[in-house]
N, C-alpha and C positions, 0 to 999 in steps of 0.2 A: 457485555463487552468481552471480549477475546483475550486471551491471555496471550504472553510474547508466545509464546509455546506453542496455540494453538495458529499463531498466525505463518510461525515458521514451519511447522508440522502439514499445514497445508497451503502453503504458496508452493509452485510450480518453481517458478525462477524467484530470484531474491536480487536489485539492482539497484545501482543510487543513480539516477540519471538525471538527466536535464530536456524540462520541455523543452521543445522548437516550434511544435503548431497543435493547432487544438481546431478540428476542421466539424462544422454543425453539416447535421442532415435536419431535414425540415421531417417530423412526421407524419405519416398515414392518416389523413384523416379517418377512421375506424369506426363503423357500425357494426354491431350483435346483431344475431338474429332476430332478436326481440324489439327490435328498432333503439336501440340505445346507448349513445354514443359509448365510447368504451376512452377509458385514462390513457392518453399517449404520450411518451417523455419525446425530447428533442433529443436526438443520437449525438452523442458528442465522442469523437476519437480522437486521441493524442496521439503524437509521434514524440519521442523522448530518444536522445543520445544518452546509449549508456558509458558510463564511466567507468565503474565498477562493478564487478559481479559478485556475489557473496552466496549462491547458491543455484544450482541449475545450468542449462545453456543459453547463454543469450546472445544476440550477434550484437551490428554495432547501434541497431536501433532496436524497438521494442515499440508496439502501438499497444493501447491501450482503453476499456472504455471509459471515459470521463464523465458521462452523467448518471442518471437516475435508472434502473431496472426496475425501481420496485417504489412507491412511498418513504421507507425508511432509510434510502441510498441515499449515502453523501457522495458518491465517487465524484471528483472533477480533476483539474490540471489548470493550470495558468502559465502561460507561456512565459518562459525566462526561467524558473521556478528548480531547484534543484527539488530532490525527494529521492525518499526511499521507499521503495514498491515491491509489496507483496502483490505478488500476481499469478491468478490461477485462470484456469483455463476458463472457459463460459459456452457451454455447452448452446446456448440459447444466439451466441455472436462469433461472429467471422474473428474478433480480437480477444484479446485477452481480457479480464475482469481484474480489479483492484478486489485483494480478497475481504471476506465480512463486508460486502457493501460499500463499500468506499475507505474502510478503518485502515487498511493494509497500507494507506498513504501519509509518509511524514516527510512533511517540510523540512526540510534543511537551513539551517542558520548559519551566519558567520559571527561567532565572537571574536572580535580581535585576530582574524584569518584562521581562528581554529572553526571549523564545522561543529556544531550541536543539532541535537536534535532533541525538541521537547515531548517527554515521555508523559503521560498519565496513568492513574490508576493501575491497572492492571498489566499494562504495557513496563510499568518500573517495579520491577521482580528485584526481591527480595536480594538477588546478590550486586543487580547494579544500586541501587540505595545504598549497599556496605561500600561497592567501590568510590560511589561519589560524596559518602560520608552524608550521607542525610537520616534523620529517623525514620523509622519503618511505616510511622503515622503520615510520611510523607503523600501528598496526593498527585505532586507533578513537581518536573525537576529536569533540568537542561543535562543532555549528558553527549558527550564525546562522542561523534561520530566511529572513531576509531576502536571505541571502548564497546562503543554498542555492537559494531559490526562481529568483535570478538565472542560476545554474548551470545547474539544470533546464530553463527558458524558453531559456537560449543553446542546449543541446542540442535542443531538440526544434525552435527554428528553424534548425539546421542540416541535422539530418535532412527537415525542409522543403524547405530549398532543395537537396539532394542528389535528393530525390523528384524537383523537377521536369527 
C-alpha cells in the first residue's frame, strides 16, 4: 500500500472531480503465438469535470482509465461520483492512469454538507490522525476534505523544494 507521500510524489496532476460518463471498449479477442488465448480487460474511460486542482495542470476535464491494466488493478469510476485523483501518466494508454493501480482514487462524502474523505492505513499519516484527534493505532478515519487537501499541497511542496 502507498503512503500519502508516495502517492503525491508521483501523481502528475492532483484533482477532486466529478464523474459524467464512463464509456466501455469491448476487448481484442487476443491470441499468442503459441495458440493461447491471452487475459484481456474491458477498457473502461472516464470523463470527470474538474472542480478543483491541488497539484499540476489540469483543464476543465480530465479522462481517465477506469478499469483493470493488470490482475491486481482496482482502477474504476461511477458516474455521479465526486473523487479525488492521483493521476499519472500511462505510458501503455492514450489517457491518464489512476496512480498504484487504482489506490490514487478516493471517494468523496458529504457529512452534513461538509466533504470527507475516508482515509486508510497508510494514506492516514501520522500528522492528519493529530489533526482529527484520533490515536495513532488508528486504521481508518473520515477526514476533511479541506484538511486533507492541505496535507497533500504541504507534501508535494516539500518534495519541491527537496528536488531542487
Amino acid at each position: 500500500m502507498p503512503t500519502l507521500e508516495a502517492l503525491t510524489k508521483n501523481a502528475k496532476i492532483i484533482v477532486v472531480a466529478q464523474v459524467e460518463e464512463v464509456a466501455t471498449e469491448q476487448p481484442e479477442d487476443t491470441t499468442n503465438t503459441s495458440g493461447i488465448r491471452e487475459i484481456t480487460w474491458e477498457r473502461r474511460v472516464a470523463t470527470a469535470r474538474v472542480l478543483d486542482v491541488w497539484r499540476g495542470t489540469a483543464g476543465e476535464k480530465v479522462q481517465f482509465r477506469a478499469s483493470k491494466s493488470w490482475t491486481c488493478d482496482v482502477s474504476t469510476a461511477v458516474v455521479g461520483e465526486t473523487v479525488i485523483l492521483f493521476l499519472v501518466d500511462d505510458p501503455k494508454d492514450s489517457v491518464m492512469a489512476i496512480a498504484y493501480s487504482g489506490i490514487g482514487r478516493l471517494p468523496v462524502e458529504n457529512n452534513n454538507d461538509n466533504p470527507i474523505v475516508l482515509l486508510y492505513s497508510s494514506l492516514l499519516t501520522k500528522e492528519i490522525k493529530k489533526l482529527i484527534g484520533v490515536p495513532e493505532e488508528t486504521f481508518r478515519g473520515n477526514v476533511d476534505v479541506a484538511m486533507f487537501k492541505q496535507q497533500v499541497q504541504r507534501i508535494a511542496l516539500e518534495n519541491t523544494a527537496r528536488a531542487k
